[in-house]
C-alpha positions as CSV (number, residue, x, y, z in Angstrom):
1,X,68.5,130.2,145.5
2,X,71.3,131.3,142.8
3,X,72.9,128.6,141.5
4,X,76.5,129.2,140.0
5,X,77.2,126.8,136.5
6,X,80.8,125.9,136.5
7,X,82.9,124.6,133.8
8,X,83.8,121.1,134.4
9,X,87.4,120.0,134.3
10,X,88.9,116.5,134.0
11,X,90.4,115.5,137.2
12,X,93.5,114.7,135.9
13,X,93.6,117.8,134.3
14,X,97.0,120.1,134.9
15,X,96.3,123.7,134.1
16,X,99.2,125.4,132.4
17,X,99.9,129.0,132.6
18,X,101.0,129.6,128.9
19,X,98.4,127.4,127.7
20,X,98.2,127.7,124.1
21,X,101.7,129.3,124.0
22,X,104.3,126.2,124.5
23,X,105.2,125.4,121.0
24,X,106.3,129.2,121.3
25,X,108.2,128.9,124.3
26,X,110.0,126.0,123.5
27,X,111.1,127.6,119.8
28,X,112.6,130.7,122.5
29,X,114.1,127.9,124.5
30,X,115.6,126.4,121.6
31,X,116.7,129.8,120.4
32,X,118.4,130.2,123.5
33,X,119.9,126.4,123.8
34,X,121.3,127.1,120.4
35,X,122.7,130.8,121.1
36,X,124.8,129.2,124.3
37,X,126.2,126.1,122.7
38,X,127.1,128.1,119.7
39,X,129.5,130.1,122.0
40,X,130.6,127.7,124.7
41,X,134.3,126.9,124.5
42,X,134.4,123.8,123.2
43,X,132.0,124.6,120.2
44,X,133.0,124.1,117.3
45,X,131.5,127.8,116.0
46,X,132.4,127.7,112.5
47,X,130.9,124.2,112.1
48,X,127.9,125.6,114.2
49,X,126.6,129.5,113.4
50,X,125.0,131.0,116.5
51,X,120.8,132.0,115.4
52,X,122.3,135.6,114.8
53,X,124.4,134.6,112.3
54,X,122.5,132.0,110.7
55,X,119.5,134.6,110.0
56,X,121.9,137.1,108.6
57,X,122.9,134.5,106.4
58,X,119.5,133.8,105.6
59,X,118.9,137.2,105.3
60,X,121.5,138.0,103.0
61,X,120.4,134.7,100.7
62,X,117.1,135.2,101.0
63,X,116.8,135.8,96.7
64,X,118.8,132.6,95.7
65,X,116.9,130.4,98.0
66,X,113.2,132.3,96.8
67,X,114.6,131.3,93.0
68,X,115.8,127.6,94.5
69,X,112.3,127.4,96.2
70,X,110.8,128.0,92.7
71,X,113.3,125.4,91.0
72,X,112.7,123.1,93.9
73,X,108.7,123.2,93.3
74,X,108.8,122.9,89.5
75,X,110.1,119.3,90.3
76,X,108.0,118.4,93.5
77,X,104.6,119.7,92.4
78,X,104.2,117.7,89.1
79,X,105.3,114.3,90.6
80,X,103.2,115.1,94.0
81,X,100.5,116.0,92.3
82,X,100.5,112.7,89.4
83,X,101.2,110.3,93.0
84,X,98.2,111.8,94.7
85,X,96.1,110.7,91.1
86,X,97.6,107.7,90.6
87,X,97.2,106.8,94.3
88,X,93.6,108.0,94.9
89,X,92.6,106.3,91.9
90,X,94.1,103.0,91.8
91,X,93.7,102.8,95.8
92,X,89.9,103.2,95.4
93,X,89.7,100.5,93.3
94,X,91.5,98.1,94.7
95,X,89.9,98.9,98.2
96,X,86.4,98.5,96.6
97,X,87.6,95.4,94.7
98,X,88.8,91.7,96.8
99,X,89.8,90.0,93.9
100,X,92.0,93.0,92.7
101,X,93.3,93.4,96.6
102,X,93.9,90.1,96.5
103,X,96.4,90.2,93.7
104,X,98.0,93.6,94.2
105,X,98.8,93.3,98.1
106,X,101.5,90.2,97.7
107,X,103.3,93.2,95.6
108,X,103.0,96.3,97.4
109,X,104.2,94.8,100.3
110,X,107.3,93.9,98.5
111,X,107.6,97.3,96.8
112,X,106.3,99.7,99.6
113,X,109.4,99.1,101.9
114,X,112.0,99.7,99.6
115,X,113.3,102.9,99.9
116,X,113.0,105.2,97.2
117,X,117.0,107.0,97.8
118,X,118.2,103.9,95.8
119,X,116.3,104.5,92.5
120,X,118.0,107.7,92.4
121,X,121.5,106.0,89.9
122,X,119.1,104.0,87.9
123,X,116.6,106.9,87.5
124,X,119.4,109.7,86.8
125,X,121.1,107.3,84.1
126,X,118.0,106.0,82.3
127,X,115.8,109.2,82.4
128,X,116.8,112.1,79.9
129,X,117.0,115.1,82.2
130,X,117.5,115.6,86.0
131,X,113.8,117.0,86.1
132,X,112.7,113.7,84.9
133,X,114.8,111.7,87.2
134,X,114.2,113.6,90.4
135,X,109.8,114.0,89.1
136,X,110.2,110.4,89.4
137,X,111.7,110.1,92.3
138,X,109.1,112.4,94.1
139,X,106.1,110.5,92.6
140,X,108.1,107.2,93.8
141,X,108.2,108.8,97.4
142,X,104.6,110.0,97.8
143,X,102.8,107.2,95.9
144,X,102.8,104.4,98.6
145,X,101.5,106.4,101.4
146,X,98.7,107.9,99.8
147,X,97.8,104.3,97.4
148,X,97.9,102.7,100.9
149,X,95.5,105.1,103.0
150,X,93.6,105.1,100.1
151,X,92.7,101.7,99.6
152,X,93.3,101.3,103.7
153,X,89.9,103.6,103.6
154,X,87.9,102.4,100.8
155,X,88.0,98.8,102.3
156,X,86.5,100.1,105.5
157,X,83.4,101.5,104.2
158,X,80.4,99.3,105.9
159,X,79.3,96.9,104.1
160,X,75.4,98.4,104.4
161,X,76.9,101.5,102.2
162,X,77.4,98.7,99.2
163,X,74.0,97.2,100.2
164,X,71.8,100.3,100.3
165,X,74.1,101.5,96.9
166,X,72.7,98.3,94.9
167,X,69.3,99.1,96.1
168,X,69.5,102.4,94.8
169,X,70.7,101.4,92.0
170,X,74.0,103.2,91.7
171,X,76.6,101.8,89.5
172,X,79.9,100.6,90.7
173,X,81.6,104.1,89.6
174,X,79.0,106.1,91.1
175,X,79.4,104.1,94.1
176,X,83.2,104.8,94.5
177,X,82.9,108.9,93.6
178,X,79.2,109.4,95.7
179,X,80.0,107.2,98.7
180,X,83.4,105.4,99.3
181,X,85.2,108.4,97.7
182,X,83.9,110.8,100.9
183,X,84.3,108.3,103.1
184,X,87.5,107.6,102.7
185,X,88.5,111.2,102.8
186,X,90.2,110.8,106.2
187,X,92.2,108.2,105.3
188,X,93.5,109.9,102.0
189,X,94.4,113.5,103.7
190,X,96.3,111.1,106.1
191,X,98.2,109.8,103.4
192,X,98.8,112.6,101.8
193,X,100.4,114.7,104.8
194,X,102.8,111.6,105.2
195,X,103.7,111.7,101.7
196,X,104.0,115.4,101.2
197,X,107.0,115.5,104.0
198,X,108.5,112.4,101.8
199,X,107.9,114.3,98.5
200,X,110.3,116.8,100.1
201,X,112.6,114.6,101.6
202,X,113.3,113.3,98.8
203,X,113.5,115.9,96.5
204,X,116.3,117.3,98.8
205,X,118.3,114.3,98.5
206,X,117.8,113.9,94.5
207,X,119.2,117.4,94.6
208,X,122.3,116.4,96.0
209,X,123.6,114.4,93.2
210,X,123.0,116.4,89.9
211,X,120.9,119.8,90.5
212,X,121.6,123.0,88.7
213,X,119.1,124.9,91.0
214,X,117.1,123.9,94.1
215,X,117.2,123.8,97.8
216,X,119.1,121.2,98.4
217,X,121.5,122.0,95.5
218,X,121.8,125.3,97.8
219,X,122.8,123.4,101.0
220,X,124.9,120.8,99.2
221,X,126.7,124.1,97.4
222,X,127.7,126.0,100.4
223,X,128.6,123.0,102.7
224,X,131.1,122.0,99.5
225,X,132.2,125.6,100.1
226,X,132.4,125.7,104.2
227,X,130.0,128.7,104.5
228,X,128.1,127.1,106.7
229,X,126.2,129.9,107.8
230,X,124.5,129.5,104.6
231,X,124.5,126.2,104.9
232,X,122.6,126.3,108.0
233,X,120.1,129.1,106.7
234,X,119.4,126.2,104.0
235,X,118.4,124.1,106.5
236,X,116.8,126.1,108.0
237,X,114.5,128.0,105.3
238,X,113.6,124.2,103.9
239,X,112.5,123.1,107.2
240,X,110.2,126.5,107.3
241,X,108.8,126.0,104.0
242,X,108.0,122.2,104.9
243,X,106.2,123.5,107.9
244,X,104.1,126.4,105.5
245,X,103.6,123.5,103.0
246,X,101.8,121.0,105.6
247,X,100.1,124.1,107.5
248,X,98.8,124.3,104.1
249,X,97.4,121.4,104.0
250,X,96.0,120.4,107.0
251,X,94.2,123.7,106.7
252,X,92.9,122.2,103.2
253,X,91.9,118.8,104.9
254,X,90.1,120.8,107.7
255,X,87.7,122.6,105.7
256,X,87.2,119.9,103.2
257,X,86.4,117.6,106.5
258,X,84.7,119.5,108.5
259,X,82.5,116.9,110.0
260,X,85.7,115.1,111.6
261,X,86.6,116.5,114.7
């Protein structure tokens, strides 16, 4: 008797025909959404550049927002990059440490919350140059997030991990970097997508008040001037090289975790 082996499917299960291809059709459907409203009648169309005009504009800027990306990246990779120390660091330790938890969480949850768009006067006026002042402001963005995560997945480590480390003998630093260091792993990558899209946000924003160069010194520039083509090719070219920057690292966080599915 043959017997036929067939792929079992959930019952609730709805078969698409473009599986795998939505997130493209809804970008064409978007496309398309935008192209009508930019013409309809009542549309404002100089306020709102139809997607032909918007990429010719991005087109035609593509140099000064390649130079702005550079400017832009010079600020946000030192302060992302000292936040994701800092926060690894200290979170491990106050994660592996109850007394230190103790005393540390009555602050962060004061200081977490606030958001970090208002230390942008104070950090412009007491800092010596805008670098400086927006640095800090990116490191002030990205640092709860990761700290958080952090010390959210050192706490969780089973308490037989500690056991079995004392048995073996391992000191307490050994402990963190051989075994509460890997497995809080997922909890740190988590943190540090979240704080990655806030490094940028922020960035952007500092750029508003006192940048030379930078994307959002770019969008600011040509919204001041009513091109808003450009303006809207800004937008647009920041919110692709957000989306390269994650896709970046999530691909990081999936080979370095490649246990977690």
């Amino acid at each position: 008797m043959n017997e036929h082996k067939h792929k079992s499917v959930p019952s609730g299960a709805v078969r698409l025909p473009l599986s795998g291809y939505e997130g493209i059709s809804f970008l064409i459907a978007l496309l398309g959404a935008w192209q009508i409203i930019s013409v309809l009648p009542f549309s404002a169309n100089y306020l709102f550049p139809g997607p032909l005009q918007t990429f010719a504009a991005l087109r035609n800027a593509l140099p000064e927002l390649i130079k702005g990306t550079v400017s832009s990246f010079l600020i946000l990779l030192p302060g992302f990059f000292l936040a994701a120390l800092v926060g690894i660091l200290w979170g491990l330790w106050v994660g592996v440490t109850p007394a230190l938890h103790r005393m540390f969480s009555p602050f962060s949850r004061l200081a977490a919350p606030i958001p970090p768009t208002i230390y942008i006067p104070y950090a412009i006026a007491l800092l010596p140059t805008f670098h400086s002042a927006a640095g800090f402001i990116v490191f002030a963005g990205a640092f709860w997030p990761i700290f958080l995560n952090t010390a959210t997945g050192a706490a969780s480590v089973p308490g037989h991990f500690r056991d079995n480390a004392r048995i073996l003998g391992l000191g307490r630093l050994e402990y963190i970097r051989r075994i509460v260091f890997p497995a809080s792993l997922p909890h740190i990558f988590s943190g540090l997508s979240v704080s990655l899209v806030f490094s940028f946000i922020m960035l952007t924003v500092a750029e508003l008040f006192g940048a030379q160069n930078g994307l959002g010194r770019f969008i600011q520039l040509y919204a001041d001037y009513a091109d808003y083509p450009k303006m809207a090719a800004g937008i647009l070219y920041v919110g692709s090289v957000v989306f390269l920057s994650t896709a970046a690292l999530e691909l990081i966080r999936k080979r370095t975790l490649f246990w977690v599915r």
